[in-house]
C-alpha atoms as an extended CHARMM CRD file, in Angstrom:
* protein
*
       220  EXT
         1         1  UNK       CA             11.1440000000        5.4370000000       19.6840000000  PROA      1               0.0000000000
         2         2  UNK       CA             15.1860000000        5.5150000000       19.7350000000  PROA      2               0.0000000000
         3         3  UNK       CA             17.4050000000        7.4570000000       17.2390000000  PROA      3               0.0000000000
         4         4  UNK       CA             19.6990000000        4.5050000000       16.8170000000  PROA      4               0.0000000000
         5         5  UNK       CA             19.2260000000        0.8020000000       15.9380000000  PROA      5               0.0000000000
         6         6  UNK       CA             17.8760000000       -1.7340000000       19.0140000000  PROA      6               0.0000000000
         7         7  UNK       CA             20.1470000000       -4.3650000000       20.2830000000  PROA      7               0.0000000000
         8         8  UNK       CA             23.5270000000       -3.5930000000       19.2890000000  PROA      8               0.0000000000
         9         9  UNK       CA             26.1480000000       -3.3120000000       21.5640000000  PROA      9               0.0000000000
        10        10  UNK       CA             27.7070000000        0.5300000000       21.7770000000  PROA      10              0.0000000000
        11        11  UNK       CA             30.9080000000       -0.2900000000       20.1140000000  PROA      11              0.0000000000
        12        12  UNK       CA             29.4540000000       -2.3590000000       17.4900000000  PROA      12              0.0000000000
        13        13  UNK       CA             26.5940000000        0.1990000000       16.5050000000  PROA      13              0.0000000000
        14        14  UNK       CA             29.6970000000        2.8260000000       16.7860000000  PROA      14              0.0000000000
        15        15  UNK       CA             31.8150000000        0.4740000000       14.1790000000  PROA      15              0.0000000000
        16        16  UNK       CA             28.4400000000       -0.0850000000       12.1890000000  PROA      16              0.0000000000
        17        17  UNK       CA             28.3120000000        4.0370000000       11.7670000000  PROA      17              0.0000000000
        18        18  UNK       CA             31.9400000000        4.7380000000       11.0690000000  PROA      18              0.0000000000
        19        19  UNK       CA             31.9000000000        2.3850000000        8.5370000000  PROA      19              0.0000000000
        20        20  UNK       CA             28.3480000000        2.7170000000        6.9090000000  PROA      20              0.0000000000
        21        21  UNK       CA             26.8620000000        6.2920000000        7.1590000000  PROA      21              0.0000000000
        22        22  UNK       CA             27.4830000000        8.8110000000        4.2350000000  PROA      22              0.0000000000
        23        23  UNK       CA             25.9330000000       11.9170000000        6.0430000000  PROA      23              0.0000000000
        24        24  UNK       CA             26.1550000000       15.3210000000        4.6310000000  PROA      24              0.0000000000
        25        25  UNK       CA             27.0380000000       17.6520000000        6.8260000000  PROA      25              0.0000000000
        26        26  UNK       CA             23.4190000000       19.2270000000        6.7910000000  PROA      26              0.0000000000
        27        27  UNK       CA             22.2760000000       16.5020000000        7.9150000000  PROA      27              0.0000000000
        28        28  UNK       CA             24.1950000000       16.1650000000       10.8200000000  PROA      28              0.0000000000
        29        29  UNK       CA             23.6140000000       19.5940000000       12.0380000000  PROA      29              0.0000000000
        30        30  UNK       CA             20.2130000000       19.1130000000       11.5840000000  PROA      30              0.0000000000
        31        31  UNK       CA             20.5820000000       15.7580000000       13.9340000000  PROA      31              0.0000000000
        32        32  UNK       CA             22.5030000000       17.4360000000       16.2400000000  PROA      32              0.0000000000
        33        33  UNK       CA             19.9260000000       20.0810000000       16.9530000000  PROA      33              0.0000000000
        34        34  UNK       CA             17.6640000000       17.4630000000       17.6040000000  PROA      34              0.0000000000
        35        35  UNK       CA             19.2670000000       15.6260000000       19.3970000000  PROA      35              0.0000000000
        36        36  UNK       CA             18.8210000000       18.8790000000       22.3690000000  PROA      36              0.0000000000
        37        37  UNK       CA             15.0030000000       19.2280000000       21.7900000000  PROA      37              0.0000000000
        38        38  UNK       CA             12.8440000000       17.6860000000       24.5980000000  PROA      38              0.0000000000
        39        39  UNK       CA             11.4580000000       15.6270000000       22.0670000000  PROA      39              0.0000000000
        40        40  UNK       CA             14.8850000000       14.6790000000       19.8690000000  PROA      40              0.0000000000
        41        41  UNK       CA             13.5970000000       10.6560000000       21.0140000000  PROA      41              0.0000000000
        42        42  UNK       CA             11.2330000000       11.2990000000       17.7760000000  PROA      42              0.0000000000
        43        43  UNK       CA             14.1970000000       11.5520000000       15.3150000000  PROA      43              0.0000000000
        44        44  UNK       CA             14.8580000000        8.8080000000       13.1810000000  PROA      44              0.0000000000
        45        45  UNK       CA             18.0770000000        7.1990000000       13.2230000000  PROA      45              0.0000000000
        46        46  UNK       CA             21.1530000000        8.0660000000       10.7090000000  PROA      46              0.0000000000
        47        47  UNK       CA             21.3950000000        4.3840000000        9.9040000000  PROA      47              0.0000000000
        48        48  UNK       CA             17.6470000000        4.6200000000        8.5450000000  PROA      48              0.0000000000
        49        49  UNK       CA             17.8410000000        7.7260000000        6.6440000000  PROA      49              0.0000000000
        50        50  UNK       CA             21.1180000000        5.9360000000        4.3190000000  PROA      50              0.0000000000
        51        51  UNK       CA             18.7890000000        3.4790000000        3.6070000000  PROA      51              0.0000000000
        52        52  UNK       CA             15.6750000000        5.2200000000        2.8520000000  PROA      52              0.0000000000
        53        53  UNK       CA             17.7840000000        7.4030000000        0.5780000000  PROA      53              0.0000000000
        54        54  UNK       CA             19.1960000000        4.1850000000       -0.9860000000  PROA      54              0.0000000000
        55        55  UNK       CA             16.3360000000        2.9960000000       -1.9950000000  PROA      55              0.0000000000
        56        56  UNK       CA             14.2100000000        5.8030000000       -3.2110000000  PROA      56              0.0000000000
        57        57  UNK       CA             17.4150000000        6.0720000000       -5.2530000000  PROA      57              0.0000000000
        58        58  UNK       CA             16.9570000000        2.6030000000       -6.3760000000  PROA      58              0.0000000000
        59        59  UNK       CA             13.5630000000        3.2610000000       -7.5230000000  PROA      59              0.0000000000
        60        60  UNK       CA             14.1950000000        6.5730000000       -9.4730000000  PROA      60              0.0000000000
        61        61  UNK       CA             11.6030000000        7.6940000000       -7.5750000000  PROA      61              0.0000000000
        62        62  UNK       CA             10.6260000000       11.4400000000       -8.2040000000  PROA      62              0.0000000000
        63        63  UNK       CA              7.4210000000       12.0570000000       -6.4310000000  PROA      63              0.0000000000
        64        64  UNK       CA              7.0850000000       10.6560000000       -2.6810000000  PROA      64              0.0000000000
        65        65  UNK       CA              4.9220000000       11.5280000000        0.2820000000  PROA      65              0.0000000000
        66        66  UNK       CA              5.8980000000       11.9650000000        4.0460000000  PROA      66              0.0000000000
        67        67  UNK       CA              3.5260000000       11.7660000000        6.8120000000  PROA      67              0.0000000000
        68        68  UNK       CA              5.4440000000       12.9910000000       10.1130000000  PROA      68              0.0000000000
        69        69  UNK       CA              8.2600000000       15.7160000000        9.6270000000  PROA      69              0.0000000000
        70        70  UNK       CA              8.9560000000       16.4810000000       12.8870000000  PROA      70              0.0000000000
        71        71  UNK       CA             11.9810000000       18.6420000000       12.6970000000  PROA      71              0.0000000000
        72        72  UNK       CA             12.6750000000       17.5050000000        8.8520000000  PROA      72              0.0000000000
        73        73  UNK       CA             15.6340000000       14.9350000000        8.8630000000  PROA      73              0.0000000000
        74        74  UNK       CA             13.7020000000       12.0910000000        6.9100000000  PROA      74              0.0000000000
        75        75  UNK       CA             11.8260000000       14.6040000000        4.7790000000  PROA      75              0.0000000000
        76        76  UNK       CA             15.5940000000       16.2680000000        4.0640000000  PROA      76              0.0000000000
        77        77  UNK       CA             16.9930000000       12.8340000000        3.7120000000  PROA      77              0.0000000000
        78        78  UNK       CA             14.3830000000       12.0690000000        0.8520000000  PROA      78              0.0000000000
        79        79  UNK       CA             14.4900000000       15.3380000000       -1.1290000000  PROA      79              0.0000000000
        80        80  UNK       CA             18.5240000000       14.7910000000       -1.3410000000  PROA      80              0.0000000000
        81        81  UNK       CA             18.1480000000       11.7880000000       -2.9420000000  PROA      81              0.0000000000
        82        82  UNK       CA             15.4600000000       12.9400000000       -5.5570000000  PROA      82              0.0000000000
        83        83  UNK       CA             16.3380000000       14.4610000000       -8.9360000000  PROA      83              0.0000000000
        84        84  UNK       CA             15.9690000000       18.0140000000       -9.3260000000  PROA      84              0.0000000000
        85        85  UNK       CA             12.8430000000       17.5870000000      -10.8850000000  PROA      85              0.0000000000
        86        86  UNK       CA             11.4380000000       15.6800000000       -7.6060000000  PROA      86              0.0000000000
        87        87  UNK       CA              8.8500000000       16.4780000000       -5.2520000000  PROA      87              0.0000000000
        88        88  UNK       CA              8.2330000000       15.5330000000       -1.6410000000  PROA      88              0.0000000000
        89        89  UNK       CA              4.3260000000       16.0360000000       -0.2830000000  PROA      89              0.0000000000
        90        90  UNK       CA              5.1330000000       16.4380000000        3.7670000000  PROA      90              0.0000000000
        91        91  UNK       CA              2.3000000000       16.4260000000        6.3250000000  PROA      91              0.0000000000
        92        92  UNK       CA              2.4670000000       17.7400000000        9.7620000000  PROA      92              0.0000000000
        93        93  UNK       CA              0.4680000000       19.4330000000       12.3710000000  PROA      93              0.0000000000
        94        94  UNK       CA              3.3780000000       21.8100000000       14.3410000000  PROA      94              0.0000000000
        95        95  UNK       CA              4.3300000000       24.5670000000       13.2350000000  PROA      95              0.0000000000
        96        96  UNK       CA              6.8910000000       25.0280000000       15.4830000000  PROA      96              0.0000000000
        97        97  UNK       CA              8.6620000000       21.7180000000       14.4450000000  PROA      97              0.0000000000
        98        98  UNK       CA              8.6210000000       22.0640000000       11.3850000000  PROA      98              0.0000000000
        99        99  UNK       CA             10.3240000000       25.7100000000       10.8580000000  PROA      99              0.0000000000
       100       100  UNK       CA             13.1100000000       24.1650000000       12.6790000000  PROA      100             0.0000000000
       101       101  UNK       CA             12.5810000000       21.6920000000        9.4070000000  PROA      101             0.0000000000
       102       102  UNK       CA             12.3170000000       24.3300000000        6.7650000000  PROA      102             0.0000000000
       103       103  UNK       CA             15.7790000000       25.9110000000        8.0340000000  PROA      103             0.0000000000
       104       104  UNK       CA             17.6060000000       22.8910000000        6.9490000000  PROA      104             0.0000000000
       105       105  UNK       CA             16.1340000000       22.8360000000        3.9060000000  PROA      105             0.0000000000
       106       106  UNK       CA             16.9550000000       26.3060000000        2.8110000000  PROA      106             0.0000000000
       107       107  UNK       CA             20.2270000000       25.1200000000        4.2630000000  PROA      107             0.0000000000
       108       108  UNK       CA             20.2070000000       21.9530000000        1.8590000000  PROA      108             0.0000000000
       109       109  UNK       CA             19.1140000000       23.9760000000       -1.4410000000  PROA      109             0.0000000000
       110       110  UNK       CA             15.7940000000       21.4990000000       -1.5470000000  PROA      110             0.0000000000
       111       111  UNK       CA             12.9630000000       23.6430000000       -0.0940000000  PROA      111             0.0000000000
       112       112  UNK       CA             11.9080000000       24.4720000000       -3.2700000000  PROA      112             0.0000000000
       113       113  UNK       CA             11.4840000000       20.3020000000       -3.5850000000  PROA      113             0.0000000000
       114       114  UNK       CA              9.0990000000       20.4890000000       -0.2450000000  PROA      114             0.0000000000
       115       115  UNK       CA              5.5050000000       20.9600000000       -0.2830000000  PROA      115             0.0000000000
       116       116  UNK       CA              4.5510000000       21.4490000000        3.5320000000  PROA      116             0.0000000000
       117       117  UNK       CA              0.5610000000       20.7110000000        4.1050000000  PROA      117             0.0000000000
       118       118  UNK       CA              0.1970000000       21.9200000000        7.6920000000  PROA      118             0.0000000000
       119       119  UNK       CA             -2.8920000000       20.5160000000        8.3950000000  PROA      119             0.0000000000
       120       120  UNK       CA             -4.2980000000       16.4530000000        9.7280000000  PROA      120             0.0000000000
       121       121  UNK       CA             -2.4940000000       14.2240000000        7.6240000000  PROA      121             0.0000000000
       122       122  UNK       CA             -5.8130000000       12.1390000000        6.9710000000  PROA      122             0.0000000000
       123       123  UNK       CA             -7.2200000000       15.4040000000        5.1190000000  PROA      123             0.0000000000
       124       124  UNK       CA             -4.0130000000       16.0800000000        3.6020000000  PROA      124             0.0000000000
       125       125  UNK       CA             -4.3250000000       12.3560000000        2.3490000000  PROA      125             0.0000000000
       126       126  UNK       CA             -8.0360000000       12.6270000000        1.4300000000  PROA      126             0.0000000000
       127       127  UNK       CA             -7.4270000000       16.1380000000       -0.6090000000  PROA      127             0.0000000000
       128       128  UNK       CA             -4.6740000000       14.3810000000       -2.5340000000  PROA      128             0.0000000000
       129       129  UNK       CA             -7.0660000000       10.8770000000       -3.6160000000  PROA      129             0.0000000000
       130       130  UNK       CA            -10.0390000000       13.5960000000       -4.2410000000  PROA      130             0.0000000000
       131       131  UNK       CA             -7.6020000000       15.9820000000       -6.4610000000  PROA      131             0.0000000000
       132       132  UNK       CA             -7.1710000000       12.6100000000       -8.9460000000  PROA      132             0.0000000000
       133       133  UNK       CA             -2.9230000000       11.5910000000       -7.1710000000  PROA      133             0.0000000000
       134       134  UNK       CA             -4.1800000000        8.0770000000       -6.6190000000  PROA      134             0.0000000000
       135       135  UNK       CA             -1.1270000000        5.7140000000       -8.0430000000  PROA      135             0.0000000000
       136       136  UNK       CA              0.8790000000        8.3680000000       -8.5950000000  PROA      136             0.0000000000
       137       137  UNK       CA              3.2790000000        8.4380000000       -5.6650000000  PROA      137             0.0000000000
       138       138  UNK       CA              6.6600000000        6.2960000000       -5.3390000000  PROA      138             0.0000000000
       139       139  UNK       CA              7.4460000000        6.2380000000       -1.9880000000  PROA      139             0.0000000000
       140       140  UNK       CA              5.4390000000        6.8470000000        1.0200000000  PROA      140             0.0000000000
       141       141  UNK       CA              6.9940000000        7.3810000000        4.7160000000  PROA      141             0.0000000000
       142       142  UNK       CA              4.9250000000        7.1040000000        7.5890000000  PROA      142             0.0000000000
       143       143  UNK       CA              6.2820000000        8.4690000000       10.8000000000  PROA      143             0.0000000000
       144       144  UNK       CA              3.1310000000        9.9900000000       13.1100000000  PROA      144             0.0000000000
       145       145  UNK       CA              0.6000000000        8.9220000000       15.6510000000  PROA      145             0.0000000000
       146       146  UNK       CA              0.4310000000        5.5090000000       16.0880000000  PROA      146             0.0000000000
       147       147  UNK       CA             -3.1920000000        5.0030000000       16.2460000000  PROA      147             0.0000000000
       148       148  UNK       CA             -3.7040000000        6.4190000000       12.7050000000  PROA      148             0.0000000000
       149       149  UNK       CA             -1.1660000000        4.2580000000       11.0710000000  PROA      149             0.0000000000
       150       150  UNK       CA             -3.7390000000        1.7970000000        9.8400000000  PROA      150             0.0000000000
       151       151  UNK       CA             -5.5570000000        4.8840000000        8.2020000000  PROA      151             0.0000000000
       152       152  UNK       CA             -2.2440000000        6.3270000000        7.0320000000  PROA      152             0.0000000000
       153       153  UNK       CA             -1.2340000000        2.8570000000        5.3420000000  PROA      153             0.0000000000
       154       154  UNK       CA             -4.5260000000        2.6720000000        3.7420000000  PROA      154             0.0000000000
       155       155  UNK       CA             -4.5720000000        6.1680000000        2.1960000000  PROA      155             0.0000000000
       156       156  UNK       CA             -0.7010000000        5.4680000000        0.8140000000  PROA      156             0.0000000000
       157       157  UNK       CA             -1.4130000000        2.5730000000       -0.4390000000  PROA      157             0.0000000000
       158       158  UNK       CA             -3.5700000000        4.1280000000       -2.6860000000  PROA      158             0.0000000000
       159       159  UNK       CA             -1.7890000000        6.7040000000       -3.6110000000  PROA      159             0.0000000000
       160       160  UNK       CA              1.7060000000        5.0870000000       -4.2360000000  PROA      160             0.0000000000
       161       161  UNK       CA              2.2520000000        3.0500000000       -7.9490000000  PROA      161             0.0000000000
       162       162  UNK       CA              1.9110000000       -0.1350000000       -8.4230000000  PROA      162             0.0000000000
       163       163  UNK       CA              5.5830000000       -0.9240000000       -7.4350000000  PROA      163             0.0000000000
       164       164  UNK       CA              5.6810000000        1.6030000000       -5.0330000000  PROA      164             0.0000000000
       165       165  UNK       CA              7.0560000000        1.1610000000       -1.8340000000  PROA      165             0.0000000000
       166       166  UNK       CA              5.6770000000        2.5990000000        1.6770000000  PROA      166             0.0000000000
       167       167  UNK       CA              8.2780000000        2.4330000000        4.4570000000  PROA      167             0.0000000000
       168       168  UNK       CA              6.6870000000        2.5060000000        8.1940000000  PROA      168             0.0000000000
       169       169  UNK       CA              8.5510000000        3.6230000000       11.2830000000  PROA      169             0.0000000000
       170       170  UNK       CA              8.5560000000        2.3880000000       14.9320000000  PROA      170             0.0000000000
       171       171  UNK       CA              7.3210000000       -1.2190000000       14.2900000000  PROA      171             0.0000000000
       172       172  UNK       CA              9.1910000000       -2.9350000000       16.7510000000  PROA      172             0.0000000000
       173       173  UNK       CA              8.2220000000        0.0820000000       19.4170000000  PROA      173             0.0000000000
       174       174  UNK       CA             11.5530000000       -0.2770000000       21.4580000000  PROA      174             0.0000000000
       175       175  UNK       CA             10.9860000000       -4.4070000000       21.6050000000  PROA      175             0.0000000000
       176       176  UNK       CA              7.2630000000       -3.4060000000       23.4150000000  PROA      176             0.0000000000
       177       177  UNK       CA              5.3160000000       -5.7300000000       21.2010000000  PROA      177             0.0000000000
       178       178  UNK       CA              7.5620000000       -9.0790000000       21.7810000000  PROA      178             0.0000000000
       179       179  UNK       CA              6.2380000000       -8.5350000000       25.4880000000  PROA      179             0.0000000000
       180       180  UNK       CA              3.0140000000       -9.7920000000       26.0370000000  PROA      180             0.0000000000
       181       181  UNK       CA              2.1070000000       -8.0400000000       29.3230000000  PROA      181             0.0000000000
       182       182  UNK       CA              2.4290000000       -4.5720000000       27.6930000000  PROA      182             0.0000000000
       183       183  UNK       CA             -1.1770000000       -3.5890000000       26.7590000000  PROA      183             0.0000000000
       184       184  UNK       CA             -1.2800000000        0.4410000000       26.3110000000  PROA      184             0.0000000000
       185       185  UNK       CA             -3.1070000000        0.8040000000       23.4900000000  PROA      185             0.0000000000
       186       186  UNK       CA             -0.3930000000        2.6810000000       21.1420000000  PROA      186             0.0000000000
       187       187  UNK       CA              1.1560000000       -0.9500000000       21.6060000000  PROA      187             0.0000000000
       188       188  UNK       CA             -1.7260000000       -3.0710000000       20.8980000000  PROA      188             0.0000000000
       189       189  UNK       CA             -2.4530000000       -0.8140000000       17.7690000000  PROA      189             0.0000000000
       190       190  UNK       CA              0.9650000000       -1.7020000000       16.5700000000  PROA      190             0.0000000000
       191       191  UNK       CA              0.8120000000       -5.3320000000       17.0120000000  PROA      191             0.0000000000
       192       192  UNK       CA             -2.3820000000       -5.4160000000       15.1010000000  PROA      192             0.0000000000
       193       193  UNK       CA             -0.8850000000       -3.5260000000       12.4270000000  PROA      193             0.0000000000
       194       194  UNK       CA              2.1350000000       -5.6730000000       12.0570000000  PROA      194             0.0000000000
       195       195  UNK       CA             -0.6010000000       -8.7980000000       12.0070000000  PROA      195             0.0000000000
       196       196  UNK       CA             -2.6490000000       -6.8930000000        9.4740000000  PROA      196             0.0000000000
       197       197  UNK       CA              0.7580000000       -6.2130000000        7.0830000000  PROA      197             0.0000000000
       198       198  UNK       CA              1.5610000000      -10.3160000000        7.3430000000  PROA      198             0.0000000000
       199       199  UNK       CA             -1.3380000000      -10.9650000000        5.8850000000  PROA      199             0.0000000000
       200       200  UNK       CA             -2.2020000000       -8.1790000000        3.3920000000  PROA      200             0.0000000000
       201       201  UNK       CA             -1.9040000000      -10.0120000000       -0.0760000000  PROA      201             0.0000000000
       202       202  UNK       CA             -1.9440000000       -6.6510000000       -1.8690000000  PROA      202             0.0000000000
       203       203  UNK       CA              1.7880000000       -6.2050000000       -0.6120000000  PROA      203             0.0000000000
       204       204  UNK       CA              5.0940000000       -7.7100000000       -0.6510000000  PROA      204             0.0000000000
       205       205  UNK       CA              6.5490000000       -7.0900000000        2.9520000000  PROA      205             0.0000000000
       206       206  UNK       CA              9.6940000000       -6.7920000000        4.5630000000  PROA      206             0.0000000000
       207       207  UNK       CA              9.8660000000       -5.6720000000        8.6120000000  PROA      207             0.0000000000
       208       208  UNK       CA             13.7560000000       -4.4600000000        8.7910000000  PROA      208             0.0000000000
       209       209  UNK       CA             15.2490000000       -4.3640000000       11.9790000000  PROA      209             0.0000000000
       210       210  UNK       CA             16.9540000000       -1.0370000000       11.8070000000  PROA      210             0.0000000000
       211       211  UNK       CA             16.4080000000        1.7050000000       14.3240000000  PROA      211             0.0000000000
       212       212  UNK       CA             12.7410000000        0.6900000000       15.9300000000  PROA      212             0.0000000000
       213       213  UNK       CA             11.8770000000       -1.2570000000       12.9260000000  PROA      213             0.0000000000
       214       214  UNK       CA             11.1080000000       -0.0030000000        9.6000000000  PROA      214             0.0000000000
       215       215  UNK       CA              8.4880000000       -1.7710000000        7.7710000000  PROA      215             0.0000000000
       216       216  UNK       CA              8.6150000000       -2.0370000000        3.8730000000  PROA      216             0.0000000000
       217       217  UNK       CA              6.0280000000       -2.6450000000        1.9970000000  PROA      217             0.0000000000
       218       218  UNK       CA              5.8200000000       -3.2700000000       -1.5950000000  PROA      218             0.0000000000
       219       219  UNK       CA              2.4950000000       -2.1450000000       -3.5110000000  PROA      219             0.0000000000
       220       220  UNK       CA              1.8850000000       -5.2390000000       -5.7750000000  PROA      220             0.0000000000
């Protein structure tokens, strides 16, 4: 995990931000704050959020899901770029994480946009599909415990529209899965996700190399 993009040399990632990143000032206190917790590693990177906000702009999406909060940057990211109208479904497990999250958003005007399900994301998921929300998602984010992410992807992709879009963090896991001789298994769940997303002919795919990768995946 890494809050900015792999591979770039300081000054050029510095150029790319100055020149690039449109961040309300919420949000960057909210990053900042992170940034000091013990586990501020797990917050995605400023680069990312723009373009998750440009696209679920792009789509006109108005009803998206979130699995992962954390301390509520991407969730905050998404709910300022939905209409007022718009609703974001956010999983987590930690409440202490997330009431850093839900200061923000008071902060931000949009907690009113939030619905927080503190509870395993795979019920979460499972309550939604039983409750009749199949297809009726337009954007799914999946940021959370690696060796779910093949149930997570599952459960979104039926939940998302035709046309919908899930994005998927951490896919390059810090450049781990170009190196053969790493075997821990949060790495060798990753590769065989990536794998699985090549050849899944129910998607159109894009792997990004932003931050630790951000997968895209296109319901067809």
């Amino acid at each position: 995990m890494t809050t900015k993009t792999l591979g770039l040399a300081e000054n050029l990632y510095e150029y790319l931000l100055s020149v690039s990143v449109q961040e309300p000032e919420v949000l960057t206190q909210l990053r900042q704050e992170t940034a000091q917790h013990p586990m501020g590693r797990m917050q995605i990177a400023p680069e990312q959020g723009q373009l998750m906000s440009l696209l679920v702009k792009l789509m006109g999406a108005r009803k998206t899901l979130e699995i992962g909060v954390f301390t509520g940057y991407s969730t905050l990211v998404v709910a300022l770029a939905l209409p007022k109208t718009g609703k974001v479904v956010a999983c987590d497990i930690s409440e202490e994480f997330t009431a850093i999250a839900r200061r923000y958003w008071q902060q931000a005007g949009v907690a009113e946009k939030i619905d927080l399900h503190l509870a395993p994301a795979l019920e979460t998921l499972d309550r939604l599909l039983a409750s009749g929300e199949a297809e009726t998602f337009d954007f799914a984010f999946i940021d959370a415990d690696k060796s779910n992410y093949d149930n997570y992807y599952e459960r979104s992709l039926k939940l998302v529209r035709p046309g919908g879009l899930i994005a998927i963090d951490n896919v390059l896991w810090l450049g781990r899965v170009a190196e053969p001789e790493v075997q821990d298994n949060r790495t060798k769940k990753i590769r065989a996700f990536n794998q699985k997303l090549h050849q899944d002919s129910r998607i159109t795919l894009s792997l990004i190399p932003i931050a630790d990768g951000l997968t895209l995946a296109l319901k067809n």
